[in-house]
C-alpha positions as a Python dict, from the first residue, in 0.01 Angstrom:
ca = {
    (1, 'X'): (0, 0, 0),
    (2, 'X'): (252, 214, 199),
    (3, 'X'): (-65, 387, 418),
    (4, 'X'): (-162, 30, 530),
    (5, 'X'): (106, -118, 584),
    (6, 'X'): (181, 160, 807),
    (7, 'X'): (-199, 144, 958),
    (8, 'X'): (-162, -231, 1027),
    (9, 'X'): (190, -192, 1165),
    (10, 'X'): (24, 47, 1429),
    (11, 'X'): (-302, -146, 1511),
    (12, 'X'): (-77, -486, 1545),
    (13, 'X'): (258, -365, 1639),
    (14, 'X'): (362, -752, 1748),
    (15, 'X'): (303, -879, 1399),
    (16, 'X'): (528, -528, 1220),
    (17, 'X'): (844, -748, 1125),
    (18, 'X'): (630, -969, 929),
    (19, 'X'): (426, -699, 737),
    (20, 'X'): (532, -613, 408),
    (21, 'X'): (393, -407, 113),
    (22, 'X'): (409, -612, -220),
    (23, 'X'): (437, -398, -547),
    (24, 'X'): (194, -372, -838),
    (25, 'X'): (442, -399, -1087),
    (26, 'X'): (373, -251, -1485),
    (27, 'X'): (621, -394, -1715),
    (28, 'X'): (649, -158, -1897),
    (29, 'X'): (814, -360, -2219),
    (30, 'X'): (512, -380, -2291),
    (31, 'X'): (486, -12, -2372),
    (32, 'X'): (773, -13, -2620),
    (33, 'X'): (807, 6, -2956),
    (34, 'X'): (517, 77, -3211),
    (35, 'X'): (196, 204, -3088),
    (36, 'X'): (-54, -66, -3142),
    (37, 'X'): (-323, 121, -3438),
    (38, 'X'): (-683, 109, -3291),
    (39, 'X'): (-973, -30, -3547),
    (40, 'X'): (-1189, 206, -3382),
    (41, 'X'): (-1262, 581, -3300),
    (42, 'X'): (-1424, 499, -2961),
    (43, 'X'): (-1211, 680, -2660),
    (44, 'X'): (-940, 447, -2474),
    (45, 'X'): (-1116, 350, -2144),
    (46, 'X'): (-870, 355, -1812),
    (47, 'X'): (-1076, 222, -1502),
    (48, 'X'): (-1006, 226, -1146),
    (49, 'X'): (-1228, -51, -945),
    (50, 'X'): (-1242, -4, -559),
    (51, 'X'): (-1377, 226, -293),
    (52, 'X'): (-1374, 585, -413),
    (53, 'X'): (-1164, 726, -96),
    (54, 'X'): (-887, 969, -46),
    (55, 'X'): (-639, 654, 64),
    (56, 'X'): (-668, 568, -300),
    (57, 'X'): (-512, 869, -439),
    (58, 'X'): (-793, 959, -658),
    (59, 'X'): (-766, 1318, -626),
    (60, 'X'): (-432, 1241, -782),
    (61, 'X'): (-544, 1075, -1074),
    (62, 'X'): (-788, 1348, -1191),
    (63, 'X'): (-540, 1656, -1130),
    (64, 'X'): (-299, 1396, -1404),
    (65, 'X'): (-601, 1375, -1605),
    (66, 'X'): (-633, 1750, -1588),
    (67, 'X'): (-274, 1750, -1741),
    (68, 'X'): (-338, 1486, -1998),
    (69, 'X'): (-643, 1699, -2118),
    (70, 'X'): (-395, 1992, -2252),
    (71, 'X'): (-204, 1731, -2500),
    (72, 'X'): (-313, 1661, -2833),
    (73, 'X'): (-117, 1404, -2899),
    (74, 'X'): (-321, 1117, -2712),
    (75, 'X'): (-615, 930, -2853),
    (76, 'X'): (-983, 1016, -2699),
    (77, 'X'): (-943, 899, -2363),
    (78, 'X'): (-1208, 850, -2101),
    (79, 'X'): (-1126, 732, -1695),
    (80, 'X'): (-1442, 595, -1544),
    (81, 'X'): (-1420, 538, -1135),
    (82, 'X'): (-1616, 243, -983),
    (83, 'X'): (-1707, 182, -624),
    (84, 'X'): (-1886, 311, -282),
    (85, 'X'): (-1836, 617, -177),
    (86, 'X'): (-2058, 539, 145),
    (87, 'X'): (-1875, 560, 423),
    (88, 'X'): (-2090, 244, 543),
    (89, 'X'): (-1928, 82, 252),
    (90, 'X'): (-1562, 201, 292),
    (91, 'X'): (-1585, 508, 63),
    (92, 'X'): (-1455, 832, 151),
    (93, 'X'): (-1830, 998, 164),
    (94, 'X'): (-2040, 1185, -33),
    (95, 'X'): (-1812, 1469, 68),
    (96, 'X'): (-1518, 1357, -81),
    (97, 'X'): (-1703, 1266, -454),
    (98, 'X'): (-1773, 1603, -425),
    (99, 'X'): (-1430, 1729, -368),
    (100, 'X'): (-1355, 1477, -636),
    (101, 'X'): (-1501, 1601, -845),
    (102, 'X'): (-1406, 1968, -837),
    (103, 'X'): (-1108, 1858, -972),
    (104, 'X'): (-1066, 1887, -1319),
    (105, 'X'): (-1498, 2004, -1354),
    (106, 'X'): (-1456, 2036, -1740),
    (107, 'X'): (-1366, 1701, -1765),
    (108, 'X'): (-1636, 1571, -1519),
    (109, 'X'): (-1889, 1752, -1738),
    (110, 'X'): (-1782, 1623, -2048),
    (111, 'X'): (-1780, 1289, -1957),
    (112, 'X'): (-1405, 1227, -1965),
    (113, 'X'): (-1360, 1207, -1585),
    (114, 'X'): (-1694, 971, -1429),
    (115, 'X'): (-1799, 820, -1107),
    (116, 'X'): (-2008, 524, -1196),
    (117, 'X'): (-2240, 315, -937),
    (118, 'X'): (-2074, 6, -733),
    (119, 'X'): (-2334, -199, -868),
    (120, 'X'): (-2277, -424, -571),
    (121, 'X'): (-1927, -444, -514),
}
């Protein structure tokens, strides 16, 4: 990402012309067209899998979700967030789950929005 790239350019300035960020690229022909029909009623999962800290623009993701939760025009939808939050571990602390998940608290509650465990990760 841009934020390490940056971080890395800092910590090893020597080494800057040779660090680059490479995309994550959606294509997003995939997208078009007819919407694919769905042989069941369960809720569309969306999953994020990596340390639960601000870097990751989490905080982000569940004021979007906040917005997605006003349409009616979606499926059931469910986004489930796996990883440490342990600072030991890389996560952002048990201080930032918490700010987490004050975003959005109706959809925390109801199960839409969830942190689960890292289950060793």
């Amino acid at each position: 990402s841009g934020i390490i790239a940056r971080a890395a350019k800092l910590q090893a300035p020597r080494l800057a012309d040779r660090i680059r960020v490479c995309p994550n690229p959606i294509d997003l022909t995939l997208f078009s067209g007819a919407a694919p029909t769905r042989a069941t009623d369960a809720p569309v999962t969306l999953g994020f899998m990596g340390r639960i800290h601000p870097e990751k623009g989490l905080l982000t993701l569940a004021q979007a979700a906040g917005i997605l939760a006003t349409r009616r025009d979606l499926p059931r939808w469910r986004i489930v967030l796996r990883g440490p939050t342990e600072v030991a571990r890389g996560g952002g602390g048990e201080e930032f789950a918490a700010q987490l998940q004050g975003v959005a608290p109706d959809l925390w509650r109801d199960g839409r929005l969830a942190l689960a465990p890292a289950q060793n990760m």
